[in-house]
N, C-alpha and C positions, 0 to 999 in steps of 0.2 A: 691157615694163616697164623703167623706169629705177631703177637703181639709182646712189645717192651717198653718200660718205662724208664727213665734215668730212678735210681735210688734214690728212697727218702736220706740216706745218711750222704748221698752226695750233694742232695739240695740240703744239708745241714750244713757240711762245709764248706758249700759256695756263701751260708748267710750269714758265718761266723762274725765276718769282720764286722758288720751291721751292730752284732749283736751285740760284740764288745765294744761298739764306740757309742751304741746306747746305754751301757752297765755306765762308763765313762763319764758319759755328760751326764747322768742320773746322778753318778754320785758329787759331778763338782756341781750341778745344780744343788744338792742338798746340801754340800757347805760352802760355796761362795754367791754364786748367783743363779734364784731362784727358776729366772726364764728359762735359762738353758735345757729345763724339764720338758720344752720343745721342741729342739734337736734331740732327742735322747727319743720320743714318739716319733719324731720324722725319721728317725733309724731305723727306727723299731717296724715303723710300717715297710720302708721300704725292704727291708727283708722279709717281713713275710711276705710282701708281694715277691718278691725273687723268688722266695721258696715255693709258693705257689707257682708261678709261673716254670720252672722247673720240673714241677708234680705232675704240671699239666699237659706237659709234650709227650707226645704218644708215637711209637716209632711200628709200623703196623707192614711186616712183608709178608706178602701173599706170593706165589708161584713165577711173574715175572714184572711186579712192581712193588716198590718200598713206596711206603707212603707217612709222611712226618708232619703230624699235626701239632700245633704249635699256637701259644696263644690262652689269654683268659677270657676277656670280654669280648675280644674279637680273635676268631677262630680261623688259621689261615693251615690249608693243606698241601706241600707240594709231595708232587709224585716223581719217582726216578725209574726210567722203564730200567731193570739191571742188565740189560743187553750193553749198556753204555758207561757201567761199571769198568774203568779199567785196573784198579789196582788197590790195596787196599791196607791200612797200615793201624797194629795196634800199639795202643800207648799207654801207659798206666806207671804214673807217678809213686812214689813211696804211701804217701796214704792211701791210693786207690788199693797197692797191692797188699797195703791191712787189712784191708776192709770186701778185698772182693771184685773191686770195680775196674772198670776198663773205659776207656775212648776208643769209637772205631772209626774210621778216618775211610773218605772213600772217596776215592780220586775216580773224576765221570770224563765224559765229552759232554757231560748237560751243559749247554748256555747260559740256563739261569743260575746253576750251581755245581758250577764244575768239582769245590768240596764240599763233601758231607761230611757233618761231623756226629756220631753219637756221644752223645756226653754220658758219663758217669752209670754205663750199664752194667749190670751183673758180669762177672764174668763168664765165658759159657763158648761153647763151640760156633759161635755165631759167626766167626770170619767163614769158619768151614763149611756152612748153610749155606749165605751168600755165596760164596764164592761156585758151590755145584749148581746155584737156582743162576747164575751168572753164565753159567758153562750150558745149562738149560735152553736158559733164555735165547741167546745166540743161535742155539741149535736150530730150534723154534722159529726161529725170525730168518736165517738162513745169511747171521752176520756172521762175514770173514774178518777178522783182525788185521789190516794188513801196516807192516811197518815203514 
């Protein structure tokens, strides 16, 4: 079984903006008006909860189901059999390709989520895994593609 996480440095820059609109209200709270030192924690918190919740999602493929756990408080897990994987698309922005990271994009016949999205994972041969445990999977289940 593979187990992945999105990056701490991508849960960084998803909580940037937070960060800076709490630096913000912090400082016009300290020279105009003092309340505003409560938008500047309501920032603050909701990026670490972002970032947290980020940290938290757990993307877990075993032999012919990916499983993506998601969630702090409350824990929700969908599973995708990869038999129903039909195509699959990587993407990586300018800072992802600083830093390493990738989106991998996975276009199903699922129902409930026809895309899957990985956010902000390592870079890594991981389309090319997928895509044999996909060729597997099919084998196995005795699925034809047909167009």
């Amino acid at each position: 079984m593979i187990s992945i996480r999105p990056s701490a440095i991508y849960a960084l820059l998803m909580v940037i903006p937070f960060i800076l609109l709490a630096l913000l209200f912090f400082a016009l709270a300290a020279r105009l008006v003092p309340a505003l030192i409560l938008i500047s924690v309501l920032c603050s918190a909701i990026g670490f909860y972002r970032y947290w919740k980020v940290r938290r999602t757990i993307y877990n493929l075993d032999a012919e189901v990916l499983h993506i756990s998601t969630g702090i408080f409350l824990r929700r897990t969908d599973s995708l059999e990869l038999y129903r994987v039909k195509d699959y698309v990587v993407t990586r922005n300018l800072l992802m390709q600083l830093f390493g990271l990738m989106n991998l994009t996975l276009l199903t016949t699922d129902l409930t989520g026809p895309v899957i999205i990985l956010r902000g994972i390592p870079q890594s041969d991981l389309p090319e895994v997928i895509r044999e445990r996909v060729q597997r999977a099919r084998g196995n289940s005795k699925i034809v593609e047909l167009n």
